[in-house]
N, C-alpha and C positions, 0 to 999 in steps of 0.2 A: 513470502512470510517466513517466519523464522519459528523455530523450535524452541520453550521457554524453559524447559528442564536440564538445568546449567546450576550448578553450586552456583553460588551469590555472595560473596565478600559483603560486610557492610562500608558504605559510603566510600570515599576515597583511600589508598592503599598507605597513605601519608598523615592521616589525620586522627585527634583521639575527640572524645563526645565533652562539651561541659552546656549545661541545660541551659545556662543563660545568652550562651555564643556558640552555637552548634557549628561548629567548623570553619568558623571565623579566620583562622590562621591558616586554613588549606592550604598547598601549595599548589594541588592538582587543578584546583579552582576558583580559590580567593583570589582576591583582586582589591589592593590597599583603595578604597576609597576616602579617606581622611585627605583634608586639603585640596579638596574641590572647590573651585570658585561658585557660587550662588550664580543660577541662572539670571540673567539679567530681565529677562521675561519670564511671565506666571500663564499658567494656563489654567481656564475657568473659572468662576465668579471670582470676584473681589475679595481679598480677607487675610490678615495677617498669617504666615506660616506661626504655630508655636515650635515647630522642630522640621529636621526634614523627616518623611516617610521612611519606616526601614520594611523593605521587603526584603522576604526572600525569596532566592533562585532557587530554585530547583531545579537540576539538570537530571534528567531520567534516562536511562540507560541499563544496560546488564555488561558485563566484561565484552573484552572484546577476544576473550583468548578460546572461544569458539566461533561457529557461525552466529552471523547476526548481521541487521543492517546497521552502519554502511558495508560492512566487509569484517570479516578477521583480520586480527591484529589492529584494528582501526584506532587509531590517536588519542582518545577523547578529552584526554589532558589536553593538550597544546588547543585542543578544538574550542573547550570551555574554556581556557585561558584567553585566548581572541576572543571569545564572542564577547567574557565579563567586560575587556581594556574599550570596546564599542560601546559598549552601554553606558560602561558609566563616564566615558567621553561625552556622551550624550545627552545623557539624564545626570549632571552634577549635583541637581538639589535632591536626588533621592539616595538614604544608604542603601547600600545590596546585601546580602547576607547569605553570598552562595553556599551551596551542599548537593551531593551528588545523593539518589536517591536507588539503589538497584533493587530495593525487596520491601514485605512487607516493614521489618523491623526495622529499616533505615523512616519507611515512614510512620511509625511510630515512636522512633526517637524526635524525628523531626516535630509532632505533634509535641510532645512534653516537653519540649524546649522552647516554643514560639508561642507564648501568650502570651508576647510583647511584640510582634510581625503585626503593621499593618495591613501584610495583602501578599501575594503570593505570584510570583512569576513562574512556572511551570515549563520550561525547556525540553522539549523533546529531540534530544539529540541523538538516539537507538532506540531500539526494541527490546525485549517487554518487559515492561516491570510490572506491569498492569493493577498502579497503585495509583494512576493520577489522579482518575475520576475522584477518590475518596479525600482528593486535598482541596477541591473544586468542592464538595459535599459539607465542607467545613465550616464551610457557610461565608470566610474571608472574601473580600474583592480579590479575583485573581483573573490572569491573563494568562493562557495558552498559548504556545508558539513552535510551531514546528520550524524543525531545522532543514530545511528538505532532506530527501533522499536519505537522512538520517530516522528520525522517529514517527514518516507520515501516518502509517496507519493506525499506529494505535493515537497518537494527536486526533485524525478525524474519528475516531472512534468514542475517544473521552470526551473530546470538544462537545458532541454533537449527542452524547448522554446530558452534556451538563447543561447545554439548550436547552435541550426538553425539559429536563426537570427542572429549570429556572432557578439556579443557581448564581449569585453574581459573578458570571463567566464569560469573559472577551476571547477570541482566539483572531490570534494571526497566522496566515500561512504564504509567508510571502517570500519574494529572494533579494526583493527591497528592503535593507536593514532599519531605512528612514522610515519604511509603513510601521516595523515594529518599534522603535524608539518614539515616534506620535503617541501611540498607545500606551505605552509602560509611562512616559511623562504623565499622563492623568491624574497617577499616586499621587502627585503632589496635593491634590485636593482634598486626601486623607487626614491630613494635620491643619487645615486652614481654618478658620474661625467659619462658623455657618454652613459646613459641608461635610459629609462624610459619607458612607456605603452608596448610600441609594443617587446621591448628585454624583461619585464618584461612575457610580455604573451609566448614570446618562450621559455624562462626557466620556466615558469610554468608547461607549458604542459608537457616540458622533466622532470620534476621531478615527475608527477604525470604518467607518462608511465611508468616510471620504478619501480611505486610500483603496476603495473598491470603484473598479471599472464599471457601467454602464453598459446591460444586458444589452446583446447583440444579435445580428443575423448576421453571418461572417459568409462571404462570397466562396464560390467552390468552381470545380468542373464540373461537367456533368458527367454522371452516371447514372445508367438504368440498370436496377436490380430485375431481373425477373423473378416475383416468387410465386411458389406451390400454391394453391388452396386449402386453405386450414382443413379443409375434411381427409387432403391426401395425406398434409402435414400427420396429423390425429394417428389417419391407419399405420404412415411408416412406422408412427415411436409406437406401436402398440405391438409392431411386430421386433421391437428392436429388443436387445439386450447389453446392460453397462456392467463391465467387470469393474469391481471397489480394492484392490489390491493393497494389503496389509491396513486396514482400516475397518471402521463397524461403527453404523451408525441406524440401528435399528427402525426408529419411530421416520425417521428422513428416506428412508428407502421406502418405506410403506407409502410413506405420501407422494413421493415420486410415480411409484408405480400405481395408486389408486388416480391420479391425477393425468398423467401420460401414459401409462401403460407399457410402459419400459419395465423390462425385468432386469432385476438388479443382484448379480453374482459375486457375492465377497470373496475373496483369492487370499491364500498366505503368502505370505514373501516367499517362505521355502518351496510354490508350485515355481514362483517365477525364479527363482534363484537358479533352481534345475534348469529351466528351459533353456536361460544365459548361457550356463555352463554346455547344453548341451550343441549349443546353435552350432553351426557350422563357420569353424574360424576361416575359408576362405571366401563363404559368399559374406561375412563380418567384413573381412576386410577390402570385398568390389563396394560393400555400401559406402566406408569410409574414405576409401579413395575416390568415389564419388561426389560425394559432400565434398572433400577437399578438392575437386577439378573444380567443382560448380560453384565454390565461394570464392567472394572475393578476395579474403585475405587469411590465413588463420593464424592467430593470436598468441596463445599461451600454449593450449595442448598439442603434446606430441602426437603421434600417427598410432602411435600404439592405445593411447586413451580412446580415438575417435575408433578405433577398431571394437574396441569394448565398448563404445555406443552403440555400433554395427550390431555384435551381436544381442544387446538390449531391444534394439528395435525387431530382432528376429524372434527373439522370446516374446514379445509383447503379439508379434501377429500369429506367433503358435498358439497362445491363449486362446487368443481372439477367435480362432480358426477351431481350437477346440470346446471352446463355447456358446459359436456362434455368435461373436459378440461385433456390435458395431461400434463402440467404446471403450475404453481404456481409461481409468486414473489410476493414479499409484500413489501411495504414500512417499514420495521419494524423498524427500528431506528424511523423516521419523527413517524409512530403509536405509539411507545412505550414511547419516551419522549413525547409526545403529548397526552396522554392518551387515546388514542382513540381506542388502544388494551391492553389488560391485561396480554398478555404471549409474549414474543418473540418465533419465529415457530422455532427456531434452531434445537432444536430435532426431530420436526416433518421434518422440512425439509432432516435431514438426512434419516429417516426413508421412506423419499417417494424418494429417490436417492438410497437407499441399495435394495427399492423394485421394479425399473427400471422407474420409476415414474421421476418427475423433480421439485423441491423446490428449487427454486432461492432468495437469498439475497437483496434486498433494491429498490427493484423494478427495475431492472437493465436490461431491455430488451434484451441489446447485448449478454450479460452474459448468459441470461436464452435460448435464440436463438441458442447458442452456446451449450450449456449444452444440448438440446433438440439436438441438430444435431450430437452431439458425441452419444449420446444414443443412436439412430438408427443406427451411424456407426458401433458404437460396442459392442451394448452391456453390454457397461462397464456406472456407471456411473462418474458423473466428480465432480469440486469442485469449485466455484470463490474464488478468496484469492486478497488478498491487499501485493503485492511481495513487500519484501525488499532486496536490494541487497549487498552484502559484496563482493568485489572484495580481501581484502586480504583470504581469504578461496574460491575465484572464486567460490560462491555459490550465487543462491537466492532463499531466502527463502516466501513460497508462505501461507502468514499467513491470516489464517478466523476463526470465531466462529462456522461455520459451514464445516462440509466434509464428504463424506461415510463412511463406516466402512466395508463395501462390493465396494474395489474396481476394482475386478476382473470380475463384475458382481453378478445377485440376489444369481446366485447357488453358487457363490463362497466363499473361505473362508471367516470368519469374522477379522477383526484385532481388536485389544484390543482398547477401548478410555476411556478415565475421563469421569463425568459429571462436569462441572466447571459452575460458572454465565460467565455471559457476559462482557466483558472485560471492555470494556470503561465506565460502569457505577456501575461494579459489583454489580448487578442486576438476577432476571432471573436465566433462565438454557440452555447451552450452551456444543458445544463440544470441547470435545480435541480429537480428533483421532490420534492414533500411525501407520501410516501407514507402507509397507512393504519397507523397505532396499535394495538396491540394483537393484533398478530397473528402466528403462526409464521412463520418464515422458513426454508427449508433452503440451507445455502450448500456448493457443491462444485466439483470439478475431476474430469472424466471422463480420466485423463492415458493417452493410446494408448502411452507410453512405456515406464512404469512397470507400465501394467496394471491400475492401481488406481484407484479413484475416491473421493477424498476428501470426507470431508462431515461438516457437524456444522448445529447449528441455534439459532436461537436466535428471543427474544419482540422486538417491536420496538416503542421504549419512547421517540423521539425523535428529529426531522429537523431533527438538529445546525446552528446557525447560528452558522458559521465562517468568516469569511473565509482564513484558511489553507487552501492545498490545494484540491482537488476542490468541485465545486460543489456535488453529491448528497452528502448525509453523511443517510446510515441509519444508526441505531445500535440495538443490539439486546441484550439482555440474555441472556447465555450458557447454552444447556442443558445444563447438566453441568461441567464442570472445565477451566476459564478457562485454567490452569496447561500442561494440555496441548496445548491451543491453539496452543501458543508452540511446537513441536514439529518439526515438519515441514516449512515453509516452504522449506529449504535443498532440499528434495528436491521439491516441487514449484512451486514459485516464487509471488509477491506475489498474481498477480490468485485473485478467487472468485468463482466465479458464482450469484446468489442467485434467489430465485423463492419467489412467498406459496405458502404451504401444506405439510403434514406430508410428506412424500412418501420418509419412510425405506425403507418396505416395497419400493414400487414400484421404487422406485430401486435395490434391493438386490437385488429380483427380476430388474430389467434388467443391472444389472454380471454377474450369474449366468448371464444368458443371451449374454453379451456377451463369455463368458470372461476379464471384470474380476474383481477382491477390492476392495468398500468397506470402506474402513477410518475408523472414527470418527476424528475428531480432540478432541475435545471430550467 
């Protein structure tokens, strides 16, 4: 995930505002639509057009001249310019009325300019502006679309608010441009005689079901998990302890520990900043040459980075060691653009997960709760990822800088990984883990909030090589109904925690003893 406290330009860096044609003449993004041929086919009932539909795009984004997904520095000009030249290749009989949106005040300019917008295309091509939801609120027919590896999570996040609240709200999330172009054609039913919002939302939806797959039971190898007994499970976390480093989240810790019985130690950046500082730079630098004998390949950072993970990882288990702790999260994005730490723990964190340990990502307590509680059930350790989802491939993929490389447990085999930096700022030293082929995955969220522990699973069928985004791209092919997937996000937010093996029962038996409710999502 990305950090959202970034000054914010309004709209594109080439364009000025006029109320009736908000950005009409962009360069960064408009796209001449005049002189389109009239589709030769109509989609949905019968009825004279009296004009074409004018929507507009909204491409959501924040700069790219820090971290963010897809990456720093990233294009987004040339990006929206291809995507606009596809659509309205596609959609001829509708006009476009693209604008880029980074902040509140872009979408408030947007609002008092468009009381002549039939409907709203919503682009999610980065992270965060965290303004969508309220253009979906407006009450307009609009269509959601993520861009992959570009705007997924906040896309399932707003999409799957604007479900709920029943808002005329389509989303696609696919890397099939034709599922999205089916969809966005609907508009036309906006200007036709005898049609408009409520016909336009039922042929939305039917055109965006029929570019969804058909729930599945997707074939696997076999794996046996062995796991604990929820009562041994119960006593470890009771006896365990989570360090929260550079973060604070009062009312979530209380429930963590009334719930599991984990104690929960907030750390400042400046305990851990000294430790780094003090670790010892030659056993720093047997870890890093370690890591570089045992990977496959290493990528961008020098020797000298990966030794300043060395001694990250040596600071993290001095903590740990001095607070008895069997956990680890860090704030490490907020630490790292902040300068308030000198290495991202990626590596470390893997290496305290391959050795049954728990190194958790961005201080994310649920996440690390979760990861701690899979450990005890089995064994095995787990991974948080920021899932993107592609329904034309009925897969999602479960992308981090961080993952094991032992995910059968400590004794178990090793899988190959990259050493790569860190994605969103390409920075640092970070992993890519190739994980194993063909095998179940269970992905969830133990949430002390809600009470509930969400989980669904899938086959894993490909370690996606994407330079967009996160480094780990696991992707996995969905058990059951992709559709619902898209669901819930709004209520418990982007990260999952994943881990090899079946472990429906068990996990269902432990929520039960836990006074949780599992609820599938998938």
């Amino acid at each position: 995930m990305t950090d959202k406290s970034y000054s914010l330009p309004v709209g594109c860096r080439c364009c000025t505002l006029n109320r009736r044609r908000f950005l009409a003449g962009c360069a960064g993004c408009a796209v001449g639509v005049s002189g389109l041929a009239r589709a030769a086919g109509q989609s949905g009932p019968a009825g004279e057009a009296t004009r074409r539909p004018r929507i507009r795009v909204v491409f959501s984004h924040v700069p790219s001249t820090g971290p963010v997904w897809p990456n720093i520095g990233y294009d987004f000009d040339t990006r929206k310019r291809k995507l606009m030249e596809r659509l309205s290749a596609a959609c001829p009989n509708i006009e476009f009325l693209p604008v880029t949106m980074m902040n509140e005040e872009d979408l408030n300019r947007i609002r008092e300019a468009d009381e002549e917008v039939d409907g709203y295309l919503v682009w999610f091509v980065g992270l965060w502006t965290g303004q969508c939801y309220r253009i979906a609120a407006q009450g307009k027919p609009t269509i959601m679309a993520d861009d992959l590896y570009g705007g997924s999570g906040e896309y399932l996040i707003a999409y799957s608010a604007a479900r709920r609240a029943g808002h005329k709200t389509v989303g696609v999330s696919s890397s099939r441009f034709e599922d999205l172009a089916a969809v966005v054609k609907t508009f036309e039913l906006l200007t036709r005689d005898g049609a408009g919002p409520e016909a336009w939302m039922i042929a939305a939806e039917a055109a965006r079901r029929k570019t969804l797959p058909r729930a599945g039971e997707p074939k696997h190898a076999k794996d046996e998990v062995r796991c604990a007994e929820p009562g041994e499970v119960v006593k470890r976390l009771g006896e365990s302890t989570m360090l929260v480093v550079g973060a604070s989240n009062p009312p979530l810790s209380e429930a963590i520990t009334k719930i599991f019985g984990v104690r929960i130690v907030p750390v400042e950046f400046g305990e851990l900043d000294q430790a780094w500082s003090a670790a010892d730079r030659d056993q720093s630098a047997a870890w890093a040459d370690r890591w570089i004998r045992e990977a496959e390949k290493v990528v961008e950072p020098t020797r000298e980075e990966i030794v300043h993970s060395g001694a990250m990882y040596l600071a993290m288990r001095a903590l740990m060691k001095k607070h008895g702790a069997e956990a680890i999260t860090i704030n490490c994005l907020g630490g790292f653009y902040g300068g308030h730490i000198h290495a991202y723990p990626c590596l470390g964190f893997t290496q305290l997960n391959d050795d049954g340990l728990v190194g958790a990502c961005e201080a994310d307590q649920i996440s690390t709760i979760t990861m701690m509680v899979l450990g005890y059930l089995t064994g095995r350790p787990s991974y948080i990822s920021d899932p993107v989802i592609d329904t034309s491939t009925n897969r999602v993929i479960y992308a981090h800088c961080v993952a094991p490389t032992k995910v059968f447990g400590p004794a178990g085999r090793r899988n190959a990984y990259h050493i790569r930096n860190h994605s969103e700022d390409r920075k640092g030293a970070a992993v890519r883990s190739l994980m194993p082929l063909d095998c179940l995955v269970s992905s969830m969220e133990f949430h002390p909030l809600h009470k509930n522990v969400v989980f669904h699973q899938g086959v894993t069928v490909e370690n996606v090589d994407e330079d967009m985004a996160c480094r780990t791209k696991l992707a996995a092919v969905v058990k059951g109904d992709i559709d619902r997937l898209m669901t819930q996000w709004d209520l418990f937010g982007w990260h999952r925690v994943t881990v090899y093996g079946d472990v429906a029962e068990p996990v269902a038996e432990l929520a039960r003893r836990l006074g949780m409710t599992m609820l599938q999502e998938a």
